[in-house]
Backbone and ligand atoms as CSV (ligand in chain L), in Angstrom:
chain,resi,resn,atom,element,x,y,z
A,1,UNK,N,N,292.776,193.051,195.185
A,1,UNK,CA,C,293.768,191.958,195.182
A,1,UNK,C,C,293.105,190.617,194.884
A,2,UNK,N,N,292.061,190.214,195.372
A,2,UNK,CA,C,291.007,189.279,195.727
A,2,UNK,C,C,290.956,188.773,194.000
A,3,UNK,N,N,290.600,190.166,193.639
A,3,UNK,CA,C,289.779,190.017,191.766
A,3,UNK,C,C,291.335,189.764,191.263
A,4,UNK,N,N,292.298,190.349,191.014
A,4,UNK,CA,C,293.674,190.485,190.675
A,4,UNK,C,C,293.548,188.707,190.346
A,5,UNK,N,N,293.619,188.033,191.632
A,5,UNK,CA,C,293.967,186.643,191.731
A,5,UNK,C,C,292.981,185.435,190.860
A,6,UNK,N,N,291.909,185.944,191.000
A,6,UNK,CA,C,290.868,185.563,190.690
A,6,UNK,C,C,290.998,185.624,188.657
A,7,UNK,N,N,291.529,186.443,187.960
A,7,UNK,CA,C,291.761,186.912,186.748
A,7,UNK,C,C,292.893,186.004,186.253
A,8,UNK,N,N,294.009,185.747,187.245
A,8,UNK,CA,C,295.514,184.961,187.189
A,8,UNK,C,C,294.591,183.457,186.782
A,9,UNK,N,N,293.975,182.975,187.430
A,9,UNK,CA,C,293.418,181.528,187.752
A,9,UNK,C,C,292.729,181.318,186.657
A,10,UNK,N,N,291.791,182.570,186.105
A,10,UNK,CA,C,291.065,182.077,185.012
A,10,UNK,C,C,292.251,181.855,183.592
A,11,UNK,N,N,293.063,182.583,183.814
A,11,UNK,CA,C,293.858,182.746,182.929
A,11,UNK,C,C,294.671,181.709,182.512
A,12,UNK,N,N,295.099,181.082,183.531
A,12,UNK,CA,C,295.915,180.122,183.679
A,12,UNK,C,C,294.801,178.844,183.699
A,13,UNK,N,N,293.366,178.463,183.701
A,13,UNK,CA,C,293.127,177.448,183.201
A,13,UNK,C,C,292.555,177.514,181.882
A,14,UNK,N,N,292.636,178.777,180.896
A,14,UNK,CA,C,292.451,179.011,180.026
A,14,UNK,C,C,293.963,178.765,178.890
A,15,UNK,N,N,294.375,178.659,179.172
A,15,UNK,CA,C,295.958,177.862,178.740
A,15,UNK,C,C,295.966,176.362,178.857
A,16,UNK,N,N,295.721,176.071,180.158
A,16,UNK,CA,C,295.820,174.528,180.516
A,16,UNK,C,C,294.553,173.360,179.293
A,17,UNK,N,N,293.492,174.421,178.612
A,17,UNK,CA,C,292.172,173.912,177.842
A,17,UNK,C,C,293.049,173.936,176.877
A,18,UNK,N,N,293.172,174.926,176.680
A,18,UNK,CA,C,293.692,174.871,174.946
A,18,UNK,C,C,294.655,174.009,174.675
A,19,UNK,N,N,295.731,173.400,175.588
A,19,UNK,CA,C,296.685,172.904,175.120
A,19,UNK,C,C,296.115,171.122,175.167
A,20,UNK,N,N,294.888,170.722,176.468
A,20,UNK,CA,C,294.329,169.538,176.080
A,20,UNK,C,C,294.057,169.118,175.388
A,21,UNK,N,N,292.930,170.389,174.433
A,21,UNK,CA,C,292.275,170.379,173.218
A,21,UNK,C,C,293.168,169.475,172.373
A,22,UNK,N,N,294.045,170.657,171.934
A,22,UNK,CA,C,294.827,169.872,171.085
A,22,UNK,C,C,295.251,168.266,171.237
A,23,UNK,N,N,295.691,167.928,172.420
A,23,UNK,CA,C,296.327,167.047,172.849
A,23,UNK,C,C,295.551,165.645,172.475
A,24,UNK,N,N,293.925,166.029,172.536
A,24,UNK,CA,C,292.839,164.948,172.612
A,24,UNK,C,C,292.201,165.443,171.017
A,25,UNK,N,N,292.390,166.284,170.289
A,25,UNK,CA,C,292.273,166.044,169.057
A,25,UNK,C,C,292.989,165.071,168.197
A,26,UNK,N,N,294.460,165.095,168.589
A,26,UNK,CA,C,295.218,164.095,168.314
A,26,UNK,C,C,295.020,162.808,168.477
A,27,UNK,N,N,294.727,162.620,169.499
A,27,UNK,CA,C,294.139,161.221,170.467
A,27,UNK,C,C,293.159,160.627,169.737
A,28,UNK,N,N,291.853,161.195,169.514
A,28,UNK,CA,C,290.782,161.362,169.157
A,28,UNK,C,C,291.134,161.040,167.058
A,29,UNK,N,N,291.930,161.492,166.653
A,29,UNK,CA,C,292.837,161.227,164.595
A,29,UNK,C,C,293.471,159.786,165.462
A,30,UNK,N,N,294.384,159.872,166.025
A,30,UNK,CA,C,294.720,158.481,165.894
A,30,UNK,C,C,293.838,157.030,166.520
A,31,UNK,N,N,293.067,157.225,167.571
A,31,UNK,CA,C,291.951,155.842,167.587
A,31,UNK,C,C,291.008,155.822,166.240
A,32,UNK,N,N,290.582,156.830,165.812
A,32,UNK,CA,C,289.844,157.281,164.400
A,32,UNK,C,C,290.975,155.898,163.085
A,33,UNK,N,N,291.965,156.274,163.002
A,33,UNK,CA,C,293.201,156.111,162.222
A,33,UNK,C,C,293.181,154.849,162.282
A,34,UNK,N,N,293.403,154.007,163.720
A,34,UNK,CA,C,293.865,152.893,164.265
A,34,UNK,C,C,292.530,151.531,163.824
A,35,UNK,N,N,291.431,152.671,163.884
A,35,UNK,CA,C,290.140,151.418,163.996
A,35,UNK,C,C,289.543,151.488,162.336
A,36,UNK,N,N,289.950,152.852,161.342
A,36,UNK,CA,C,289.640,152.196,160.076
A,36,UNK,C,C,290.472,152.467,158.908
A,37,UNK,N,N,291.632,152.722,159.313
A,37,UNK,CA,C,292.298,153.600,158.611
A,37,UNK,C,C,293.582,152.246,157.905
A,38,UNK,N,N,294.061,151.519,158.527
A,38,UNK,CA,C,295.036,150.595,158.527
A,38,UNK,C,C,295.388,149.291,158.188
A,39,UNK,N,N,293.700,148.937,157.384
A,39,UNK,CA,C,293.414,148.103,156.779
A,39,UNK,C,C,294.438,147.716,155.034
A,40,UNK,N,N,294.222,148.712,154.583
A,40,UNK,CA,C,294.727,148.785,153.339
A,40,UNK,C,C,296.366,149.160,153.033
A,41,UNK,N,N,296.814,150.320,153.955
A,41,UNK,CA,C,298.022,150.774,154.140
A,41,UNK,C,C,297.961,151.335,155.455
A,42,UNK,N,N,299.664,151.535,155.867
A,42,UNK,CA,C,300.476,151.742,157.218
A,42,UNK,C,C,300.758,153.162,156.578
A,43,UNK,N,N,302.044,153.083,157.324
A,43,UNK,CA,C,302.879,154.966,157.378
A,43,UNK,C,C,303.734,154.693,156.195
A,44,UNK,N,N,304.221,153.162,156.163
A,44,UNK,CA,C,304.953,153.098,154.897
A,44,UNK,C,C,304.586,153.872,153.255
A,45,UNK,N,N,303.189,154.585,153.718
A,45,UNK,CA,C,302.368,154.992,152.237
A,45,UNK,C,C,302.986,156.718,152.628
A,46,UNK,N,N,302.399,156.770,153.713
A,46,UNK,CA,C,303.022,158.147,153.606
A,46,UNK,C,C,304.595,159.140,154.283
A,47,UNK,N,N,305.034,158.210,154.139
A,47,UNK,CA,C,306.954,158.258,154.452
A,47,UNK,C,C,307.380,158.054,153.075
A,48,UNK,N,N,306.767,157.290,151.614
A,48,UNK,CA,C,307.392,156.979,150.864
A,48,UNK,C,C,308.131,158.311,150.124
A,49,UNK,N,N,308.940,157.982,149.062
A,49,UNK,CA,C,309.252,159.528,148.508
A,49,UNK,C,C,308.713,159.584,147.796
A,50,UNK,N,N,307.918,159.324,146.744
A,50,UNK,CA,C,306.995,159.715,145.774
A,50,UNK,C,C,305.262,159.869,146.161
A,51,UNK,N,N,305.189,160.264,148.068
A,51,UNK,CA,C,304.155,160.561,148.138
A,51,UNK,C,C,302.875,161.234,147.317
A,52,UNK,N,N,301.953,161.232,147.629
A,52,UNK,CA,C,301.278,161.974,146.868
A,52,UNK,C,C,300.516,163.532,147.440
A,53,UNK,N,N,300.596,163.511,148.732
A,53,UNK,CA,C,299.997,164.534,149.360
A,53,UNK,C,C,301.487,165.205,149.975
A,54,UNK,N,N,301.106,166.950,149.937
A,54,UNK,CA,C,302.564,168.094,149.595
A,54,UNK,C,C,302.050,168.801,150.175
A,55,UNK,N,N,301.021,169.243,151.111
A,55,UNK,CA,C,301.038,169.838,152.007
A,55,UNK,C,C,299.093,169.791,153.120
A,56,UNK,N,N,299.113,170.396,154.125
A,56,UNK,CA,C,298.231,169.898,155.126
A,56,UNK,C,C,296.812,170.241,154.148
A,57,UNK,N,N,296.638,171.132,153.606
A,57,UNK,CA,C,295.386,171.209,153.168
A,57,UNK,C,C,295.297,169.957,152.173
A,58,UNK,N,N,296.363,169.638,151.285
A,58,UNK,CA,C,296.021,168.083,150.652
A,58,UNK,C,C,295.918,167.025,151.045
A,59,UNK,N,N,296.339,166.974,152.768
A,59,UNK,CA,C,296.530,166.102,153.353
A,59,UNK,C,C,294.868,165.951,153.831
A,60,UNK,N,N,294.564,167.016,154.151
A,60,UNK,CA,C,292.664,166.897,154.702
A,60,UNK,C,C,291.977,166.305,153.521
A,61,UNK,N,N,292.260,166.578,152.054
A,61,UNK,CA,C,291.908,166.296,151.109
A,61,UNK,C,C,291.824,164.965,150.836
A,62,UNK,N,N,292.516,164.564,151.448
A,62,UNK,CA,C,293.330,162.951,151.179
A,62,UNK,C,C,292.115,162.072,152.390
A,63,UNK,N,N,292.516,162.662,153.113
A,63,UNK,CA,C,291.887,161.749,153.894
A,63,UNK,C,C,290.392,161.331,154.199
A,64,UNK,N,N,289.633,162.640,153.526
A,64,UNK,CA,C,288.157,162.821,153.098
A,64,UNK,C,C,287.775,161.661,152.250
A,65,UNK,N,N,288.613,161.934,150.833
A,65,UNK,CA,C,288.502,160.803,150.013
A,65,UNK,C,C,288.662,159.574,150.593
A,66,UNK,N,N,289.783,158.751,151.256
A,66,UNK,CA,C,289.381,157.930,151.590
A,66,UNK,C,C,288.146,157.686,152.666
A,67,UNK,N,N,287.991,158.530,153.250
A,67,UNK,CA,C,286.950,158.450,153.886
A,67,UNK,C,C,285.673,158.009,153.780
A,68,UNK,N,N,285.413,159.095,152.820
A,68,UNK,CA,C,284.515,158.937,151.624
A,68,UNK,C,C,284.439,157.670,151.199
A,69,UNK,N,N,285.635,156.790,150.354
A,69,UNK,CA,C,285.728,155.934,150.023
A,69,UNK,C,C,285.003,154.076,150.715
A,70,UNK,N,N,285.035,154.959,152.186
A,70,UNK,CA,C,285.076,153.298,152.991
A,70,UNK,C,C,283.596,154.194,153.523
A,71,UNK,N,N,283.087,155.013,152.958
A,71,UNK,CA,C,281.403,155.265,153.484
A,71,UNK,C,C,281.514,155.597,155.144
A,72,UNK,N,N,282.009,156.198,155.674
A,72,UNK,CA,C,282.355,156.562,157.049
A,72,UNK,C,C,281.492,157.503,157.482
A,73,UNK,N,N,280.960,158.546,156.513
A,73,UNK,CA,C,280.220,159.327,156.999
A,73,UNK,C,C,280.842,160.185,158.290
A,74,UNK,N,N,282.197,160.685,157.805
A,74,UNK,CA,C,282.637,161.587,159.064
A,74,UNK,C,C,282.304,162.742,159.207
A,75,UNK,N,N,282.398,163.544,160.097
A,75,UNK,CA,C,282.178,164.871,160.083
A,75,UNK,C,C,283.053,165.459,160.077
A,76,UNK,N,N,283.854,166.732,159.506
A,76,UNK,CA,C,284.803,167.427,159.417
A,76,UNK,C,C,285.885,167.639,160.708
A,77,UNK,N,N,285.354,167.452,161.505
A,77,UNK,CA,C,286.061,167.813,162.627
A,77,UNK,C,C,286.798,165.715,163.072
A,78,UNK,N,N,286.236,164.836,162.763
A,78,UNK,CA,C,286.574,163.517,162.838
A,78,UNK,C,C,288.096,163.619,161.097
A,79,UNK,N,N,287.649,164.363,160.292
A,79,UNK,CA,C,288.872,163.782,159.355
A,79,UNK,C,C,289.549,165.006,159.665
A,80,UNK,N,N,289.781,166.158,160.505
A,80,UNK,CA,C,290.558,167.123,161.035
A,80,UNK,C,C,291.385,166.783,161.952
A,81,UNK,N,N,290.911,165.921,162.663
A,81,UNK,CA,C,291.659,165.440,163.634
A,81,UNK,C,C,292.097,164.276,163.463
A,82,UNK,N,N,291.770,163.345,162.917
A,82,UNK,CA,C,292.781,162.204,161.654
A,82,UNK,C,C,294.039,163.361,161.146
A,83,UNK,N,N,293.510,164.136,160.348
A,83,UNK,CA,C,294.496,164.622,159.536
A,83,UNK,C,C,296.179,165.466,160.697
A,84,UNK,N,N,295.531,165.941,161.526
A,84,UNK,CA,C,295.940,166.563,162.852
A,84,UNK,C,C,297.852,165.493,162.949
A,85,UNK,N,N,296.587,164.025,163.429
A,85,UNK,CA,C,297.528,163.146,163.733
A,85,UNK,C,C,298.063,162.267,162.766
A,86,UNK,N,N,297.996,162.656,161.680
A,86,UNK,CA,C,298.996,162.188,160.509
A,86,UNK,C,C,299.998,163.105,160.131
A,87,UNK,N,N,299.662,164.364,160.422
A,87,UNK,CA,C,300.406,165.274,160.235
A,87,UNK,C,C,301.704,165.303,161.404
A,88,UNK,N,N,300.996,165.062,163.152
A,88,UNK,CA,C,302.159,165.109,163.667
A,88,UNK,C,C,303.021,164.002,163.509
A,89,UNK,N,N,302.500,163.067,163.330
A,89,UNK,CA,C,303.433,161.617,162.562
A,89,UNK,C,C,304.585,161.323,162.134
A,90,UNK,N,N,303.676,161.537,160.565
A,90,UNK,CA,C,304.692,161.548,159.898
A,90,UNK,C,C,304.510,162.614,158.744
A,91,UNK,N,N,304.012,163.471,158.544
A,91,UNK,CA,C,303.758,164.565,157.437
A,91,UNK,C,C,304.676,165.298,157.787
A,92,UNK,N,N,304.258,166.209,158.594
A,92,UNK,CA,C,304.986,167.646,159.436
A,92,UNK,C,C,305.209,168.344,158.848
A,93,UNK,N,N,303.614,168.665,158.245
A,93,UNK,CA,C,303.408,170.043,157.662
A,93,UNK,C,C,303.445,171.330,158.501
A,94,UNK,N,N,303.593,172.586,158.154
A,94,UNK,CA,C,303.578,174.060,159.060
A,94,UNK,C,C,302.398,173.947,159.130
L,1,HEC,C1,C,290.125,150.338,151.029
L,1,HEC,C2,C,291.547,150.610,151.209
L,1,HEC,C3,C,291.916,151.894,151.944
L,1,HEC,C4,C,291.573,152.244,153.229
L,1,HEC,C5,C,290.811,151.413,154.260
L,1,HEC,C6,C,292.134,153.559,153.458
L,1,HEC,N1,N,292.828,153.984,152.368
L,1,HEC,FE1,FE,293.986,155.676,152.257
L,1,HEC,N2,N,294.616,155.121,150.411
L,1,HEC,C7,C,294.149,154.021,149.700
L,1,HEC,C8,C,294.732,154.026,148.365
L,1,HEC,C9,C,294.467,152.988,147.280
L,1,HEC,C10,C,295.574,155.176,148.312
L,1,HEC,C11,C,296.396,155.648,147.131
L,1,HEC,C12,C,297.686,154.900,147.055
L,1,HEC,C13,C,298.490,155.275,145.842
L,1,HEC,O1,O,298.062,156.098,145.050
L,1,HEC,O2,O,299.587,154.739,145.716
L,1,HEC,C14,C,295.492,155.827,149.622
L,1,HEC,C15,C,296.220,156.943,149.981
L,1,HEC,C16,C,296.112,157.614,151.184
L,1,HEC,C17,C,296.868,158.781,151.577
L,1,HEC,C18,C,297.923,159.494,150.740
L,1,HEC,C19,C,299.311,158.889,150.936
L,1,HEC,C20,C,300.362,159.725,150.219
L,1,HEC,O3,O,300.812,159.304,149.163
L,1,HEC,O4,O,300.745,160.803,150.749
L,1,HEC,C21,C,296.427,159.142,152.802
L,1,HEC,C22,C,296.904,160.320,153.643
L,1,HEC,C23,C,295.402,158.212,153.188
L,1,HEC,N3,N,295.253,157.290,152.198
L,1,HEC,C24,C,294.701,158.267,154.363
L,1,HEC,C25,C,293.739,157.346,154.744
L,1,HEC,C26,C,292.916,157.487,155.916
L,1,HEC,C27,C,292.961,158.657,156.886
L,1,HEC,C28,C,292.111,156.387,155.977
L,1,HEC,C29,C,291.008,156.086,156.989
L,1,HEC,C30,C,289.854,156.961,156.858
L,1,HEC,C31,C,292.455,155.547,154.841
L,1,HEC,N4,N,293.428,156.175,154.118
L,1,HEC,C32,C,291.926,154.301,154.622
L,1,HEC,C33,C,293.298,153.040,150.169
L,1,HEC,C34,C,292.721,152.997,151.414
């Protein structure tokens, strides 16, 4: 019974991680977003209708380049999680 309970607990803070994760990946794209991203353009660029990025993998694409562009030197997991929180935004890609 002891172990039974013991299996429930791991289980259940093994749910409670994963869903932070996410939560602070997001967190983590938008201070990213907020401190170099907003200089040049807002959301107004990507709400317009003749966007240019059509789905999440172009959207990572997108955001590399600029990345790239302003010499940021990010690491994949910094424009993943930019991209993360542009996506829940205003993209809302699957
Ligand atoms: C030096 C100015 C500048 C900065 C700073 C900048 N961008 Fe851009 N960004 C551009 C330009 C220019 C375009 C293309 C606009 C066009 O084609 O009309 C663009 C386009 C985009 C698009 C595509 C919008 C669409 O049409 O769907 C995304 C996404 C984007 N930028 C993300 C970012 C992110 C993330 C950062 C921060 C790392 C960033 N940008 C910082 C200049 C900048």
């Amino acid at each position: 019974m002891k172990r039974y309970m013991i299996a429930l607990i791991t289980i259940g803070m093994g749910i409670t991680a994963a869903n932070a994760a996410d939560e602070s990946t997001i967190a983590a794209g938008k201070a990213l977003n907020d401190k170099h991203c907003v200089a040049c353009h807002g959301p107004e660029l990507y709400t317009r209708k003749n966007r240019m990025v059509n789905s999440k993998p172009s959207l990572f694409t997108q955001v590399q380049r600029c990345e790239t562009n302003l010499k940021l030197q990010w690491f994949d997991e910094e424009s993943q999680s930019v991209t993360e929180y542009l996506n829940k935004e205003w993209y809302h890609f699957k």
